[in-house]
N, C-alpha and C positions, 0 to 999 in steps of 0.2 A: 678394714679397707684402707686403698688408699687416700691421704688425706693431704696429696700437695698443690700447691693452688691450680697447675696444670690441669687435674682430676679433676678437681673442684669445679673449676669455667667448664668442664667437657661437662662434668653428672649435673648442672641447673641447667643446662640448655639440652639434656635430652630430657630432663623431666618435664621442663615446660611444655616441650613439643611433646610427650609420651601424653601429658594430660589430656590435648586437644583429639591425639590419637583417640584415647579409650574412648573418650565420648563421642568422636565418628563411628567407632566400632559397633556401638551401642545400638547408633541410628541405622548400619548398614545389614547388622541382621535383620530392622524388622524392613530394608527396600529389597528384600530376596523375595518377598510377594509378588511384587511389580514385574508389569512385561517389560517395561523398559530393565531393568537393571539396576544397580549401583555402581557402574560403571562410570560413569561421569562424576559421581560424588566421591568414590575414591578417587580417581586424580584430582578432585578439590584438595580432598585430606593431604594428600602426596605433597602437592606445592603448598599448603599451608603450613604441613612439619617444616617441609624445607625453606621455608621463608624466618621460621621461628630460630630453627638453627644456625643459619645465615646470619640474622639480625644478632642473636646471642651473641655468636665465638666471635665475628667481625668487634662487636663494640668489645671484649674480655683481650683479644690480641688483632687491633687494629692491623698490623702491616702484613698477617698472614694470610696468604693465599685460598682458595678454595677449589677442588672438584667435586661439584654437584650433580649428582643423578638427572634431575631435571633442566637446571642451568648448564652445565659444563662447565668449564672451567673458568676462572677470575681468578687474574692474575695480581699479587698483591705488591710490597713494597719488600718483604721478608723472602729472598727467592730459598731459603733453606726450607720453610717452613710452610704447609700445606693442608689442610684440612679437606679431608676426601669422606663423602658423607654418604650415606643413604638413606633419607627418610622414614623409608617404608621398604623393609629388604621381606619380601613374602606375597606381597600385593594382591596374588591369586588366592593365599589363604584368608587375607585380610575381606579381598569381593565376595569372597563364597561363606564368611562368619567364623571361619577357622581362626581359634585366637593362639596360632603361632607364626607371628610376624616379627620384628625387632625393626627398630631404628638403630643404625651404627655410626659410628664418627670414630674415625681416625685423625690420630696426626702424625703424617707422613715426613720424618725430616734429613731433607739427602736422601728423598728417595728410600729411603727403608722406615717402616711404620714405628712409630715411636710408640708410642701410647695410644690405646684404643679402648672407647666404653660400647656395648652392645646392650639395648633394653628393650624389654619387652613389656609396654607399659601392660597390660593386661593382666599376665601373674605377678606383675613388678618385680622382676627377675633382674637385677643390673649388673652386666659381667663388666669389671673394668680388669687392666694392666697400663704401667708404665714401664718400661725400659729397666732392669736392674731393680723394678719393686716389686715381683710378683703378678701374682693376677688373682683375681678375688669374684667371687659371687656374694653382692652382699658384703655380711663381715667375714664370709666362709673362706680361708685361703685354697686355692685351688689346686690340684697334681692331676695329671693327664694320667691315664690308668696305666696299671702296671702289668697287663698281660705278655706273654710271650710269644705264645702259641696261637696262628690264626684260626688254628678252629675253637678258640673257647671267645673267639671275639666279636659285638654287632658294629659291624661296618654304616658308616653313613654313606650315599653318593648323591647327585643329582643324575634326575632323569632327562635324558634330551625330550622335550614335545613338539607340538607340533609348529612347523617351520623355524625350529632352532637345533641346531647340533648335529654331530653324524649319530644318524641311528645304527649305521650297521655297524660302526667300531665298538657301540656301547653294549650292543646285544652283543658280539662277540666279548668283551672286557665280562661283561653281567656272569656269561656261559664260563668265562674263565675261573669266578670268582666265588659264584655262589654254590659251588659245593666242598670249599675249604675253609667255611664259618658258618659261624652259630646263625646267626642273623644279618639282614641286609635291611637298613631303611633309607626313608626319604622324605623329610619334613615339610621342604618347599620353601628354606630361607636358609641360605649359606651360612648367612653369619652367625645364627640362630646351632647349624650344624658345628662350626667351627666352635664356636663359643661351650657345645658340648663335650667336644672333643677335650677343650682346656679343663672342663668340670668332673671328668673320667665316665661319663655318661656313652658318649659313644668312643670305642678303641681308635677309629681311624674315618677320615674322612676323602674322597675324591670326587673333584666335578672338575670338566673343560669349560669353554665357552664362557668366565663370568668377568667382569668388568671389578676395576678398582675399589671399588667403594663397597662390594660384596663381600670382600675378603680383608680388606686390610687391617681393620681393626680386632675379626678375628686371628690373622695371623700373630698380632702381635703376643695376645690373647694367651695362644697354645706356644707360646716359645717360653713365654712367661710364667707359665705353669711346667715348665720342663720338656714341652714337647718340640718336634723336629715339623717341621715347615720347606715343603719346598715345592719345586713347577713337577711338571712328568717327564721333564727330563735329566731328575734330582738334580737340578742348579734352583740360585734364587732371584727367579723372575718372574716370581708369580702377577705382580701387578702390571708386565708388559706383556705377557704371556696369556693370560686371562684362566690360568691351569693351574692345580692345588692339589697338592696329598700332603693331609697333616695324619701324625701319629706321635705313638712313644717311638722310639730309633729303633726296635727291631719289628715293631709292628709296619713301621710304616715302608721300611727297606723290605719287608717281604711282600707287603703287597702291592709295592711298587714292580717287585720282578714279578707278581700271578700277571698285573697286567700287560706289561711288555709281552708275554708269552700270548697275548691276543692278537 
């Protein structure tokens, strides 16, 4: 894995915060009894990751900036350098006991993601990349898969619900897509998807509608592992854009035309 101090400040500040995670995780499966919910106690957890994270990388690189999911943004002294976070990228699987969530941290510099760690403190899964060093699960070095052909491929996507996304583009995009592959899923954490993509687990990945700190640390992720990264209108503006198709380059160029044909 990598081991440069950059890495280093990013993997102790998501493990502190991954630790406090598991053990909300713990307590949110058994308030799924309760009529009220765990609603209120997951956004505890949410702003307690993000205050852990925050406190971390601020005191490890004082001048750099931050975009926080909960906070928004803090503007730093370092304008090159930016830390774009998300505590709790999954939220809905984290409320309902689903232990596929990730906390992510980017650092975004000049606007293009430099280095990004993704963890999932639950199977202690930790995907990092830096810039020119690969990307790694673990000590495992990572390759985006090597398929050719869309129909031997499991696609990831995000599904638009309720009062988010166009539903009729996506049922048309779904109708265009799902009868030229193996498989179609959908985990319910971007980064979590993204970070698969980097691990050759899922061939390719697309969602509309997501915000900076969903993606950035995966993007870096899958370029770093050899894969192609870009918005849906194959340019790279995926963090002003909030739109993502990552693959290997001829996975992800061909299903970027199934879905234009939507």
């Amino acid at each position: 894995m990598i081991r440069s101090p950059l890495i280093t400040v990013m993997v102790q500040a998501v493990r502190k915060a991954g630790r406090a995670l598991a053990r909300d995780f713990g307590e949110v499966e058994q308030l799924q009894v309760s009529v009220k919910g765990p609603g209120d106690f997951v956004s505890a957890a949410d702003r307690k990751a993000e205050q852990t994270l925050h406190a971390e990388l601020a005191k490890a690189r004082p001048g750099f900036g931050f975009l926080l999911e909960e906070s928004g943004r803090i503007e730093g002294t370092d304008d090159a350098n930016e830390w774009v976070i998300d505590p709790l990228d999954g939220t809905t699987n984290f409320l309902h006991g689903i232990p596929t969530f990730a906390i992510s941290v980017a650092l975004v510099r000049n606007g293009v993601p430099f280095a990004g760690v993704i963890f999932n403190p639950v199977t202690d899964e930790l995907y990092v990349a830096e810039k020119g060093q690969g990307a790694f699960l673990n000590d495992r070095r990572l390759r985006v898969a090597a398929r050719r052909s869309l129909a031997d491929t499991v696609i990831c996507c995000g599904l638009p619900h309720m009062g988010r996304g166009d539903h009729a583009r996506f049922n048309r995009e779904l109708e265009a897509i799902q009868t030229k592959v193996a498989g179609l899923r959908r985990t319910g954490s971007a980064a979590l998807d993204l970070a698969y993509v980097a691990a050759g687990r899922f061939d390719a990945f697309w969602e509309r509608n997501l915000k900076a700190w969903d993606m950035a640390a995966g993007i870096i992720l899958v370029r770093e592992a050899g894969g192609f990264v870009t918005d849906m209108d194959d340019a790279d503006k995926m963090l002003e854009k909030g739109d993502v198709i990552a693959g290997n380059q001829d996975i992800r160029r061909d299903l970027l035309k199934v879905l234009r044909t939507a």
